[in-house]
N, C-alpha and C positions, 0 to 999 in steps of 0.2 A: 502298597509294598509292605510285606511283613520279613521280609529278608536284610539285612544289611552284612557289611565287612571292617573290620578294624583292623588296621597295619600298625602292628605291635611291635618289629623287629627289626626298627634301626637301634645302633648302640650308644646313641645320648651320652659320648664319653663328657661332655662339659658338666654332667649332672651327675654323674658315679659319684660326688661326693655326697649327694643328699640322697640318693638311693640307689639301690643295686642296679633297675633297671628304670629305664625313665617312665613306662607306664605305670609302675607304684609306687613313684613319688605321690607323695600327700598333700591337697591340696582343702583346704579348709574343710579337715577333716576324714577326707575319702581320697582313694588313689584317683591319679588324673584319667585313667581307663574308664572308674567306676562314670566318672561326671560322664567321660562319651558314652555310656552304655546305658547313662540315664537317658539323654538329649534324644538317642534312636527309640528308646521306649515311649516317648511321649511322640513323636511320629508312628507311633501305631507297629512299630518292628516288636519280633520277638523271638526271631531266631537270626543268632548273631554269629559268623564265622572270625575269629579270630588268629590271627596268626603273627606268632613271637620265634626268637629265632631259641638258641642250643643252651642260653643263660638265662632265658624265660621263663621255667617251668614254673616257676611261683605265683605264674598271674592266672594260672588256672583255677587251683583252689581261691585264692582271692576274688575273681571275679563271679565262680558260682557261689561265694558267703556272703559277697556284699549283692549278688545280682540274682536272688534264686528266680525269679518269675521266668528269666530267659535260658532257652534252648540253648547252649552255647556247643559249636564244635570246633575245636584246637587243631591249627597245624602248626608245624614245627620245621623251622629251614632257614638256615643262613645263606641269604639271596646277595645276590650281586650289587644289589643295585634298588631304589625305591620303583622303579620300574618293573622289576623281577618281582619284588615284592605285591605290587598291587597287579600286577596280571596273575597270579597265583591266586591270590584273592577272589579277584574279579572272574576267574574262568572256573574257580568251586562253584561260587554264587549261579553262575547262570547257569549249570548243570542242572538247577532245580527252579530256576526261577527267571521268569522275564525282562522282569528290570529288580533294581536295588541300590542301595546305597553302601556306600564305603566311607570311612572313617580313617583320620590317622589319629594316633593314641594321644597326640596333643591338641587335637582339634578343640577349643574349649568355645562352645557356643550357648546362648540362652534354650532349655529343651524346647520351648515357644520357638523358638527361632529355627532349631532343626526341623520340626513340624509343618512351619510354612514351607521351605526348601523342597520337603517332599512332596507339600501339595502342590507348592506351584510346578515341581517337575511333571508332576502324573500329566496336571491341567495342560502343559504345553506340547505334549503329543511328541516332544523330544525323541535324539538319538542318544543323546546325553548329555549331562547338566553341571555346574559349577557354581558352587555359593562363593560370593565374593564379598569383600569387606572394604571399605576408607578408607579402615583406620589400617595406616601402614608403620608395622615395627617389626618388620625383617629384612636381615642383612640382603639377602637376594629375593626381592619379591619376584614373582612371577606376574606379570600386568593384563591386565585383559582389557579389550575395547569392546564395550558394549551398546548394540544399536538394536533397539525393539523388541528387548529383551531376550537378545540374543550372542553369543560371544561373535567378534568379526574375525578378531586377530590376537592373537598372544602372544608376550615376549617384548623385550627391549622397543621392537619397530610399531609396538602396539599405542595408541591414544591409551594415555595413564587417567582410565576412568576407576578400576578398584583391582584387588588384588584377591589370589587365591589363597581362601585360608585352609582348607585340605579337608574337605566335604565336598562328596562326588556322587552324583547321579551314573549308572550306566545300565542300558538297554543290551539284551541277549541279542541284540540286529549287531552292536559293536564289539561285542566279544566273540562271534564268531571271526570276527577278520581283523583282531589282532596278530601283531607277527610273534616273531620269537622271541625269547628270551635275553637273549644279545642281538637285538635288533636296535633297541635303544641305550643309552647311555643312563638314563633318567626320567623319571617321572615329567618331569618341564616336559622334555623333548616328547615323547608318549603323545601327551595333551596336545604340544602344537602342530603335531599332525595332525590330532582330529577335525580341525576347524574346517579344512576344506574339503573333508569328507561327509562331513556327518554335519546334522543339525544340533548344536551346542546351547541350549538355555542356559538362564543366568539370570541366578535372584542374589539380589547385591543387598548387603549389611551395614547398619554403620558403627557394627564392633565384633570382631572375636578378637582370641589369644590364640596362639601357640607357645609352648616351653620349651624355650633353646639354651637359656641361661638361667644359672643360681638366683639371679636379681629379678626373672621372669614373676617367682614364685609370688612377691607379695602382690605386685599388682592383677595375677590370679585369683587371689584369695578375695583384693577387693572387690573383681569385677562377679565372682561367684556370690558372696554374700550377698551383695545387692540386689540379685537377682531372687 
């Protein structure tokens, strides 16, 4: 996979005090984008679609100072929904590419770690794939059961084996027959359709982050330095 996507364009209002937009808050030293844009470089990607909504436009230049190695292409759209958002995404990417991965701007994982995900995606001959994490610290996790390295079920009714940290495998077989735009509500709902459509691997973690709150930050910073 030399392709991926990053979903730039929610509006992190709990974070507007620490920065304009939430993907260039600063995270021991580097905007929180830049860390996702490293983790996909070290799985072997190097051209990366990007997309922030109408108060974005700063993470363009940002991302090609701190990220020159990579091909980046920008869109620009204030979507409905995180749903709206990552089929926008996801329907760029497979116009040129088979499969890929996609990113959300707070996905904070070890680069090592995104690099298995994608090997282990390629390896599983998937329809498409989901990194999942233990460690739970969000308000509404999304739960997955997983059996044989495979997702069964997602969602509340689900066995509470790990959660989705927002790192996604998808196959051009599943973006041809996604629906529409307001067909879903959200992202959750998107995903737990897939399950009894498609073949859903699942390489489970036992750490990421995401950044939803001010007090996220330092224990960001620690679990980055240490790495």
């Amino acid at each position: 996979m030399k392709a991926a996507g990053i979903i730039a364009a929610g509006e992190g209002s709990r974070l507007q005090s620490v920065a304009p937009i939430k993907p260039l808050i600063q995270v021991a030293g580097r905007s929180l984008c830049s860390w996702v844009v490293s983790g996909l470089q070290t799985a072997g990607v190097d051209e990366i679609t990007v997309l922030h909504n109408s108060r974005g436009k700063a993470l363009r230049g940002s991302l090609k100072d701190s990220c020159p190695a990579v091909s980046f292409t920008f869109l620009q759209a204030d979507t409905a929904s995180s749903w709206e958002s990552f089929r926008l995404v996801a329907r760029t990417l497979s116009a040129r590419n088979l499969n890929f991965l996609i990113s959300t701007s707070d996905c904070l994982m070890p680069p090592v770690a995104v690099a298995e995900f994608a090997k282990a995606m390629e390896a599983s001959c998937a329809d498409a794939g989901l990194a999942l994490t233990t460690f739970v610290d969000d308000e509404k996790p999304l739960w997955a059961q997983v059996d044989g390295g495979f997702v069964k079920k997602l969602g509340e009714s689900a066995r509470k084996d790990a959660v989705t940290c927002g790192l996604y495998y998808l196959s051009s077989a599943v973006v041809e027959q996604m629906g529409s735009a307001s067909q879903f509500s959200s992202l959750r709902s998107y995903l737990g359709s897939l399950v009894s459509k498609f073949r859903i691997a699942a390489k489970v973690f036992p750490k990421s982050l995401d950044i939803d709150r001010p007090e996220d930050l330092i224990a960001a910073e620690s679990f980055l330095i240490s790495r």
